[in-house]
PAZAPA-4460 file (N, C-alpha, C; in steps of 0.05 Angstrom, whole numbers, plus 32768, in hexadecimal, padded with zeros to 4 digits):
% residues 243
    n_x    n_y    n_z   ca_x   ca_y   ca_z    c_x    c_y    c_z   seq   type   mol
   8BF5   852F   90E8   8C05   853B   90D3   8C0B   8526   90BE     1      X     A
   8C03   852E   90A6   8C08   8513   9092   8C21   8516   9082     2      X     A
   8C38   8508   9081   8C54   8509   907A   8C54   850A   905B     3      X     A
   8C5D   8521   904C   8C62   851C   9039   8C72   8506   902A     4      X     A
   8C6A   8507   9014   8C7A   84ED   8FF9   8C95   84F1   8FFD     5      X     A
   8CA7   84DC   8FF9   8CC2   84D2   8FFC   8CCB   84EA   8FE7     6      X     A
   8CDB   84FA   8FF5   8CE4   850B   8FDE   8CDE   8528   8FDA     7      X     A
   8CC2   852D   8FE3   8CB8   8548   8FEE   8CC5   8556   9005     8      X     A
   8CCB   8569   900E   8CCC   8581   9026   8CB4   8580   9034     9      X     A
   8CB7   857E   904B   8C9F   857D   905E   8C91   8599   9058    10      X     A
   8C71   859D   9063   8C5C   85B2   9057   8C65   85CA   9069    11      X     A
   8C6D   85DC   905D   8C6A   85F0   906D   8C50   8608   906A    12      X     A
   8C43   8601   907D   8C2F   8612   9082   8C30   862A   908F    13      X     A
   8C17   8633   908E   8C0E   864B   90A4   8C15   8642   90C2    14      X     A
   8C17   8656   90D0   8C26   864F   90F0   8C0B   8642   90FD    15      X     A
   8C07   8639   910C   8BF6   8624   9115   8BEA   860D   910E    16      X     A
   8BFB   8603   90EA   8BEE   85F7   90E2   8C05   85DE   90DB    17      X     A
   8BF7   85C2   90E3   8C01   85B1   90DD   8C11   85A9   90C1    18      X     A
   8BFF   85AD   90B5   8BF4   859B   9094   8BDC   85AB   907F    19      X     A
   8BD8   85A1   9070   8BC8   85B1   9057   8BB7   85A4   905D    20      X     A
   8BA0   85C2   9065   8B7A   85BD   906C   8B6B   85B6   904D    21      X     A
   8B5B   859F   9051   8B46   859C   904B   8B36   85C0   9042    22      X     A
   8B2A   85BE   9025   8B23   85D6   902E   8B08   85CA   901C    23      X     A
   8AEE   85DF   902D   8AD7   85DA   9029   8ACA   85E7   9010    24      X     A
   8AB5   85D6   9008   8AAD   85D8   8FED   8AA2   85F1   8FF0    25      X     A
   8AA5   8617   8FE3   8A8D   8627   8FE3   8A6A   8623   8FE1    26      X     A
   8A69   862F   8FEB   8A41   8629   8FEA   8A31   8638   8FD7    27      X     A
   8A28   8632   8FC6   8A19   8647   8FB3   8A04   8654   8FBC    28      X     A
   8A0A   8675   8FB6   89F2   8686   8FB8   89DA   8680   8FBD    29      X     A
   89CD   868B   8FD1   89B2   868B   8FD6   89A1   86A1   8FCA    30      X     A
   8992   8695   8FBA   8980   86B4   8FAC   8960   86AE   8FB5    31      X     A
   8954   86BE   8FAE   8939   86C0   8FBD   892A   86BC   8FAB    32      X     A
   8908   86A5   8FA8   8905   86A2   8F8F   88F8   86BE   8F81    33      X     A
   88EF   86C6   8F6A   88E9   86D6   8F56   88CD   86DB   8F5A    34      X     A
   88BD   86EB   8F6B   88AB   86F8   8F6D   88A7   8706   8F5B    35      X     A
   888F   86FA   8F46   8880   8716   8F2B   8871   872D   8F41    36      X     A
   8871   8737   8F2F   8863   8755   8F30   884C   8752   8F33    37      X     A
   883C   8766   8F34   881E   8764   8F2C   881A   876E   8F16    38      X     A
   880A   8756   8F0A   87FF   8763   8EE6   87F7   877F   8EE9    39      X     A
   87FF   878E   8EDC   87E9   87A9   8EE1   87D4   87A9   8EC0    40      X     A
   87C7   87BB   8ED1   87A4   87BB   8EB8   87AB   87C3   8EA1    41      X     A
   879E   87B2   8E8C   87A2   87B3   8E70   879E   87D0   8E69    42      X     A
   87A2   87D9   8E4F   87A6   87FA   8E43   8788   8805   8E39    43      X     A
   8782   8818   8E44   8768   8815   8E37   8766   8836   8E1E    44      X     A
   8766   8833   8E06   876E   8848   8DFA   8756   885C   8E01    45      X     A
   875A   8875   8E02   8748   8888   8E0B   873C   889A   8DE9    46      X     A
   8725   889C   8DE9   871F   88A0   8DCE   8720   88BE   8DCA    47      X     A
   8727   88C5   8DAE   872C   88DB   8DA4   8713   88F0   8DA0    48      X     A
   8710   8901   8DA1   86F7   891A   8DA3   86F9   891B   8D87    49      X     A
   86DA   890E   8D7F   86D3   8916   8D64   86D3   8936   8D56    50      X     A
   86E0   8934   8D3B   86E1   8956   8D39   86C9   895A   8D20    51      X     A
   86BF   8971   8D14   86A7   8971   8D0D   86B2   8963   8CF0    52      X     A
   8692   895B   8CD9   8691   894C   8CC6   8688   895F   8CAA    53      X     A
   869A   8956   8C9B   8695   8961   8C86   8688   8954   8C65    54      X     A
   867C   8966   8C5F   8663   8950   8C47   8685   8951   8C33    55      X     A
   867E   893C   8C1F   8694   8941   8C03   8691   895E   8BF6    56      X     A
   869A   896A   8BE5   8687   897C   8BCC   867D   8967   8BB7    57      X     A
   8671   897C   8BAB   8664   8970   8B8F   8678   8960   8B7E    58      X     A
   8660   8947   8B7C   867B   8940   8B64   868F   8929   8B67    59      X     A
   869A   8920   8B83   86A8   8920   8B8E   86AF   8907   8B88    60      X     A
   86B9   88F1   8B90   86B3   88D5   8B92   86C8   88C7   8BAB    61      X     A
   86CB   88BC   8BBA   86DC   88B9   8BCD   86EF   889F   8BB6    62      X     A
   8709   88A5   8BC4   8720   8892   8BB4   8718   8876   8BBD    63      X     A
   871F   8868   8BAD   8719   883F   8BB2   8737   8838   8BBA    64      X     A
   873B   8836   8BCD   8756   8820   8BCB   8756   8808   8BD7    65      X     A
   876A   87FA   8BC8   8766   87DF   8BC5   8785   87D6   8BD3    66      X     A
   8788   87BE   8BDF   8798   87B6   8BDE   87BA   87C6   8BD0    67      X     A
   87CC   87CE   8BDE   87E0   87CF   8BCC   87EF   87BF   8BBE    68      X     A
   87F5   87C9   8B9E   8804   87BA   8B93   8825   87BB   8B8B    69      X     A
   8830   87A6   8B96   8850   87B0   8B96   8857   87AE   8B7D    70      X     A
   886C   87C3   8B7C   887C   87BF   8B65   8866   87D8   8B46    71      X     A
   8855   87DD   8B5A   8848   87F4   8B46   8840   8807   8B5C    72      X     A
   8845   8824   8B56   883F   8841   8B5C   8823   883D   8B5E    73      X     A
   8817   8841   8B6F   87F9   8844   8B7A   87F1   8864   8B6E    74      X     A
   87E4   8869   8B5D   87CC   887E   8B5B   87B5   8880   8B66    75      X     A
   87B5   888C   8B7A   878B   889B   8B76   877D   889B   8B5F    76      X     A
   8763   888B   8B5E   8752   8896   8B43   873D   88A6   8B54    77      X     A
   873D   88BE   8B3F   8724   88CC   8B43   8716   88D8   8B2E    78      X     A
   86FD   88D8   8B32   86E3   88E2   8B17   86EE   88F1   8B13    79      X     A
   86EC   88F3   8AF9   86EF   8913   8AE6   86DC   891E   8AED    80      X     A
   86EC   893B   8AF2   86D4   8956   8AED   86C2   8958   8AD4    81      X     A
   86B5   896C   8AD6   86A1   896E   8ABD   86B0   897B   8AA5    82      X     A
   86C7   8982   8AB8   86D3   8991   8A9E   86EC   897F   8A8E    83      X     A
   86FA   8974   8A9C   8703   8959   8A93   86F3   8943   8A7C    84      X     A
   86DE   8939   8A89   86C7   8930   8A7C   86CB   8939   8A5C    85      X     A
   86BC   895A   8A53   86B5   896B   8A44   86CD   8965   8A31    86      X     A
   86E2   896C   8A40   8701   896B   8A2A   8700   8952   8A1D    87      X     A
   8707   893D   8A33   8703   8922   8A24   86F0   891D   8A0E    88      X     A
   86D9   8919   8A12   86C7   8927   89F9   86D6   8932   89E6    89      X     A
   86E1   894B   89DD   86E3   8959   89C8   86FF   894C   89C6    90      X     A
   8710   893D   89D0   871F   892E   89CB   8717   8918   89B1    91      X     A
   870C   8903   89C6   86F8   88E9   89B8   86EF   88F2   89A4    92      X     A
   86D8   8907   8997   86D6   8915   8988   86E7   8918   8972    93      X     A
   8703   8927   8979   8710   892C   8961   8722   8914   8954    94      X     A
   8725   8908   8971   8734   88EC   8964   8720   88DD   894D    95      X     A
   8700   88DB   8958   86F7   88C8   8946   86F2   88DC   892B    96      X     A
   86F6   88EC   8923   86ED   8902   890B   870C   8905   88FB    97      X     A
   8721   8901   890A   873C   88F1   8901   873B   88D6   88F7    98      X     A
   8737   88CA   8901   8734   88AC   88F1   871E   88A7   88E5    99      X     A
   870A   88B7   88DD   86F4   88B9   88CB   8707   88BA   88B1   100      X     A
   8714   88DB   88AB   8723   88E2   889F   873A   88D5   88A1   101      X     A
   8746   88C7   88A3   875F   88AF   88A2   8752   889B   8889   102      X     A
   8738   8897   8895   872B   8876   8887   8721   8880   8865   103      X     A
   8719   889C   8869   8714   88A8   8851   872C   88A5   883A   104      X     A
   873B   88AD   8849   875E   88B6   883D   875D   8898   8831   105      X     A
   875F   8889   883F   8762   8871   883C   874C   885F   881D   106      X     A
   8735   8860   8826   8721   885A   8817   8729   8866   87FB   107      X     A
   872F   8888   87FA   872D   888C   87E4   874A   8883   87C8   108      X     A
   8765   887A   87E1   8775   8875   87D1   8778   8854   87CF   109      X     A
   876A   884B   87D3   875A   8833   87D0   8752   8836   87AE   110      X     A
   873A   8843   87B4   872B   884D   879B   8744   884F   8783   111      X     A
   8755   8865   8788   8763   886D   8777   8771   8850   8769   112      X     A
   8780   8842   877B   878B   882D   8771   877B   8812   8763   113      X     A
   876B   880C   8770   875F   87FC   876A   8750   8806   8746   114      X     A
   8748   881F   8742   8740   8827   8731   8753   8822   8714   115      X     A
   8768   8830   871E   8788   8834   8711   878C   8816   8706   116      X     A
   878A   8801   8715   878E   87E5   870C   8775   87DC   86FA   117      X     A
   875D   87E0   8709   8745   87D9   86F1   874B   87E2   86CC   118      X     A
   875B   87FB   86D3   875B   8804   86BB   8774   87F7   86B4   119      X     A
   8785   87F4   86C1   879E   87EA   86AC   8793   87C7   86A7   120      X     A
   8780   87BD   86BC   8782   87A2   86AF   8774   87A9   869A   121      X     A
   8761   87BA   8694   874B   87B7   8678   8758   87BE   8669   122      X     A
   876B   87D3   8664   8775   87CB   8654   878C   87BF   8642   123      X     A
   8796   87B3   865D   87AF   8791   8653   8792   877D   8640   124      X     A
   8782   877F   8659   876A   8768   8656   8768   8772   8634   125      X     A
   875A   878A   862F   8756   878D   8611   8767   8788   85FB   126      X     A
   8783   8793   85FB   8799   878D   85EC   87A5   8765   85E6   127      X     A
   87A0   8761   85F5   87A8   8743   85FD   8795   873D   85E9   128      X     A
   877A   8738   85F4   875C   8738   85E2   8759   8741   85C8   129      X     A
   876D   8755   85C6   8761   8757   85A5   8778   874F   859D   130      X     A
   879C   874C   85A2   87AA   873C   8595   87A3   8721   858F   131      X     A
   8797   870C   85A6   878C   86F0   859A   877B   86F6   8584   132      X     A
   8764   870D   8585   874C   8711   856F   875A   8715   8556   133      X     A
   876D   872D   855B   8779   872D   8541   8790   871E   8533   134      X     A
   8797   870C   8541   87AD   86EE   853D   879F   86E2   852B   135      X     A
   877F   86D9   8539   8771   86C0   8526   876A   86D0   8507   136      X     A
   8758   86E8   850A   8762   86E9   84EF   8770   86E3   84E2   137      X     A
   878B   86FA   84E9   879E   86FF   84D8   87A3   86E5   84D3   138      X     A
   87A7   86C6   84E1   87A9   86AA   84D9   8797   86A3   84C0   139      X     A
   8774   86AA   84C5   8767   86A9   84B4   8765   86B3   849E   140      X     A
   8774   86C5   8498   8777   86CE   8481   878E   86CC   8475   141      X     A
   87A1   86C1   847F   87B8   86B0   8472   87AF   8690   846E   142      X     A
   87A2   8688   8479   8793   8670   8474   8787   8672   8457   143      X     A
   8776   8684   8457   876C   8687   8440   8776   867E   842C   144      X     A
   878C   8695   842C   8797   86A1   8414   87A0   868A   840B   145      X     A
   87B3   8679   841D   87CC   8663   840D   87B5   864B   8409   146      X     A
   8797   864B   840E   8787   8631   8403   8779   8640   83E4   147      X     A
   8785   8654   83E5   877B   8663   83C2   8796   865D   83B5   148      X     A
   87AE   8662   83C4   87C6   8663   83B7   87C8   8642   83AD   149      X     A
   87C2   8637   83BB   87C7   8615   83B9   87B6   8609   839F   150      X     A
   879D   861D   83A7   878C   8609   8393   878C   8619   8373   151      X     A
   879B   862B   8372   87A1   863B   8359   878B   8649   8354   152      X     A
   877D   8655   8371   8766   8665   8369   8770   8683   836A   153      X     A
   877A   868F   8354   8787   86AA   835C   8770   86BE   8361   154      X     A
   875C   86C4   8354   874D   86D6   8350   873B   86D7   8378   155      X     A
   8741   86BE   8380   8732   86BA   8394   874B   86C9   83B0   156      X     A
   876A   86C3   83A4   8784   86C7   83BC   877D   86E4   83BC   157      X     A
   8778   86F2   83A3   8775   870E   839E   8766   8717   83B3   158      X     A
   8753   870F   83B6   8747   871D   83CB   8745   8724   83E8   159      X     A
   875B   8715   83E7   876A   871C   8406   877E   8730   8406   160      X     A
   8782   8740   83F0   8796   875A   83EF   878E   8771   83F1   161      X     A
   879B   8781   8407   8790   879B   840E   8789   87B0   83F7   162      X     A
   8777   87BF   83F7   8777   87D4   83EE   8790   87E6   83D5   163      X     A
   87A3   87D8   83EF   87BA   87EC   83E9   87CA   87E1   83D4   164      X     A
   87C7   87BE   83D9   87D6   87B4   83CB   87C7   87A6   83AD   165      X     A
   87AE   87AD   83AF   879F   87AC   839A   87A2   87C6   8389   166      X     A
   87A9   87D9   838E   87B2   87E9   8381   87C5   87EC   836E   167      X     A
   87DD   87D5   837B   87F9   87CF   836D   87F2   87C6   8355   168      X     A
   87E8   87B1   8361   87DE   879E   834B   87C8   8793   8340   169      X     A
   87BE   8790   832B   87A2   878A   832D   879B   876A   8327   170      X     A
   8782   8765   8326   877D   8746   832B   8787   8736   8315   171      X     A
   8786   873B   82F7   878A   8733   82E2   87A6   872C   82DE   172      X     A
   87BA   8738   82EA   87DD   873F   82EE   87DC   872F   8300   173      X     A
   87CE   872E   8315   87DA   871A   8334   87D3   86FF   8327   174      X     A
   87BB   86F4   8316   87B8   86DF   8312   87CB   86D2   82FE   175      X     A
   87D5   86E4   82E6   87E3   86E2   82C9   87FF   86D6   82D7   176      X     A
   880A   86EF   82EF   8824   86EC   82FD   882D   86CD   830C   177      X     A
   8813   86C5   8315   880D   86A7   8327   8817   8694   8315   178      X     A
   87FF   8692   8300   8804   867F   82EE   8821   867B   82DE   179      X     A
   8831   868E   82D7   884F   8699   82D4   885A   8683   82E7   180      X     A
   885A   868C   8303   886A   8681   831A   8865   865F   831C   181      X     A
   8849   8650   8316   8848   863A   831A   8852   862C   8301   182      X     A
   8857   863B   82E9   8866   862E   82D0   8883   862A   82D9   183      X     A
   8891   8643   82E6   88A7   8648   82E3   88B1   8631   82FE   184      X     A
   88A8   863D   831A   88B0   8636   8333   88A5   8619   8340   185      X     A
   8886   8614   832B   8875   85FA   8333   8861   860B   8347   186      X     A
   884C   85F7   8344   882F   85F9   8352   8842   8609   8376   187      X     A
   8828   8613   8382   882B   8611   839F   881F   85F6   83A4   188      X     A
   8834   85EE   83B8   882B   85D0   83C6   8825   85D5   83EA   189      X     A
   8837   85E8   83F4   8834   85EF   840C   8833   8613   8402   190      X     A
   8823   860E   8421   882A   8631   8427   8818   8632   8441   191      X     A
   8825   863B   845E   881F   8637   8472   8833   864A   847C   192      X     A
   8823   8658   849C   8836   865B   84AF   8850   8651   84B5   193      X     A
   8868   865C   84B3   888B   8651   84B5   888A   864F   84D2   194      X     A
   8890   8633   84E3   888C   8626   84F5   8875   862B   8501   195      X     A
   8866   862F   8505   8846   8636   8509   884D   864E   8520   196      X     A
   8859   8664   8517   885F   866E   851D   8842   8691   8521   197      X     A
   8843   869E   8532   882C   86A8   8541   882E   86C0   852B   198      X     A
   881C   86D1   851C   8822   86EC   8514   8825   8702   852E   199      X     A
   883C   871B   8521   8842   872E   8530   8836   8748   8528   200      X     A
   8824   8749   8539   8812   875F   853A   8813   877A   8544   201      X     A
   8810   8797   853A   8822   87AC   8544   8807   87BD   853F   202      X     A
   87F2   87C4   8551   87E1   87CC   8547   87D1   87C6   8534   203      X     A
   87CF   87DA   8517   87C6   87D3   8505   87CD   87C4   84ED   204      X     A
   87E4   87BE   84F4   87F6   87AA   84DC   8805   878F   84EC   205      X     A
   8808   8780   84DC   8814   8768   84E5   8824   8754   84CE   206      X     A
   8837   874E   84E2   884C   873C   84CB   8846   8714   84D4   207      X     A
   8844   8702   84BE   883A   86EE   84C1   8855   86D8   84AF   208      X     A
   8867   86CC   84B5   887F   86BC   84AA   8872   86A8   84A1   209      X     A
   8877   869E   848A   886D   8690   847A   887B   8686   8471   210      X     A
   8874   8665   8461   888F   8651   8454   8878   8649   843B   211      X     A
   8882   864F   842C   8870   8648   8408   888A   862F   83FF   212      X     A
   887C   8616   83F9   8880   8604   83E5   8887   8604   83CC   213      X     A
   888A   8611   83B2   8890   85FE   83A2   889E   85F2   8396   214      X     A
   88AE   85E9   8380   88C3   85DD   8379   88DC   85E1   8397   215      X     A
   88D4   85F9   839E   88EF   85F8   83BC   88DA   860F   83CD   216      X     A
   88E3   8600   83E0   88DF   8611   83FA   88ED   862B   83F7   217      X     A
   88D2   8642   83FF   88E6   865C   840A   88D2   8667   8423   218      X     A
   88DC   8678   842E   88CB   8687   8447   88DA   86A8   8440   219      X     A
   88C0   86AA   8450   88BC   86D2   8451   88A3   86D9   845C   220      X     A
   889B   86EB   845E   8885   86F3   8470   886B   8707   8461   221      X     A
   8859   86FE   8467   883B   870A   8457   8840   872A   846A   222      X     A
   8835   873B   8461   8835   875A   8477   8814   8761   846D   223      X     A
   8806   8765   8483   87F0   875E   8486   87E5   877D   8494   224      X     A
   87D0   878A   8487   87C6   87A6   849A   87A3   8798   849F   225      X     A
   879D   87A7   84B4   8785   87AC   84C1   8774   87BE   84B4   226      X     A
   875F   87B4   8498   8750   87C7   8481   872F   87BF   8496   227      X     A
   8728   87D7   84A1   870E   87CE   84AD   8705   87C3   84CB   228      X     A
   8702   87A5   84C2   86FE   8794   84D7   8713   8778   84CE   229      X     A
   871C   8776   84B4   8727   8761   84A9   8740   8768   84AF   230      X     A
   874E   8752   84A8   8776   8757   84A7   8771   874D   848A   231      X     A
   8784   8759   8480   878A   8754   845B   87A5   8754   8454   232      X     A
   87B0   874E   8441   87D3   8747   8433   87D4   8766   8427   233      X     A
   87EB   8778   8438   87F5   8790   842B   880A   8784   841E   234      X     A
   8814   8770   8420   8834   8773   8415   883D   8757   840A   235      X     A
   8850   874B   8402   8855   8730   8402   8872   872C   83F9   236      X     A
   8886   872A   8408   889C   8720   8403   88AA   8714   83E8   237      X     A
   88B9   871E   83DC   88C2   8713   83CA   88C5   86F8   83C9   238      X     A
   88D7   86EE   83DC   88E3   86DA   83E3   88CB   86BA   83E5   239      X     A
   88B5   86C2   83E4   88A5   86B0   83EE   8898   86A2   83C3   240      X     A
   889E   86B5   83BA   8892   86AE   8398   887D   86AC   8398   241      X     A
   8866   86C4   83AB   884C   86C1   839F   8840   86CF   838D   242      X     A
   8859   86E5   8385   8854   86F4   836E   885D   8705   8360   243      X     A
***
């Protein structure tokens, strides 16, 4: 009997028993080892009874498929019928006999415009063209005039006066009147275009600013008509003292 620690109560046990047994370690389960099975025989699939075969119809074409593709709706393609075919045709057909007539439409207002402009350039192009044509005259014939006026050739200035204005007056009076003016006013020394300035041309008439020389400067403007093919002096400004 082994005496308890200074301070303990002696063990009170079970009746026949001294002191506290030793108690023995449990024993772990005994299992039996793991006997497999027997493999049993692989599966052998039993084949299906062919059922009878059938041809396509006319016409027919079996579908192609390919691989699927995600993220797009899979269609069947299949041949058109003959009557499909036929429509398409008179489709294609009318579309291209549509844009025949589109390109016509087109072509012809083409034409139209393009025409429309030929004519308005010809005739800017013409007007333009005969204002320079009829500028240099009408220059040339103010040229003239003031190298007759200058050189005291009256009978020769005369002849640069229209019709109309030869009527007014006649040559004998325009020359008598000159000679008057170079006593009274002095010779012409100038007589030229007033700042070289362009004549203004209005169809068949035109106005031309002019600056005459003598004893004093004055300006006024020659008025000039279209007799023929020439430009000629309808008119002549008081202001200028040519007559």
């Amino acid at each position: 009997m082994t005496t308890p620690p200074e301070g303990y109560p002696p063990y009170q046990g079970a009746p026949g028993q001294t002191g506290p047994q030793e108690t023995q370690p449990a024993q772990p389960p005994q299992y039996q080892p793991y006997q497999p099975q027997s493999t049993p025989p692989p599966y052998q699939p039993q084949p299906y009874p062919q059922g009878p075969q059938y041809a396509p119809p006319p016409g027919y074409a079996a579908p192609q498929y390919g691989p699927p593709q995600y993220g797009a709706q899979y269609a069947p393609q299949y041949a058109p019928t003959p009557q499909q075919q036929q429509a398409a045709q008179r489709q294609s057909s009318r579309g291209g006999r549509a844009g025949w007539v589109a390109c016509g439409v087109i072509a012809v207002i083409l034409l139209v415009l393009c025409g429309g402009l030929g004519v308005g350039a010809y005739f800017i192009g013409s007007h333009l063209v005969g204002s320079a044509t009829d500028s240099v005259e009408i220059i040339s014939t103010v040229t003239q005039f003031c190298a007759a006026e200058q050189g005291q050739s009256y009978s020769q200035a005369y002849t640069y006066f229209s019709n109309n204005l030869q009527k007014q007056i006649s040559a004998a009076t325009f020359e008598k009147d000159s000679q008057q003016l170079d006593s009274s006013k002095g010779v012409v020394n100038t007589c030229q275009q007033q700042n070289n300035a362009s004549p203004q041309v209005n169809g068949s008439s035109a106005t031309q600013a002019m600056e005459v020389v003598r004893n004093n400067a004055a300006t006024g403007n020659l008025h000039l008509v279209k007799q023929g093919n020439s430009w000629l002096i309808d008119s002549i400004d008081s202001s200028l003292t040519l007559m």
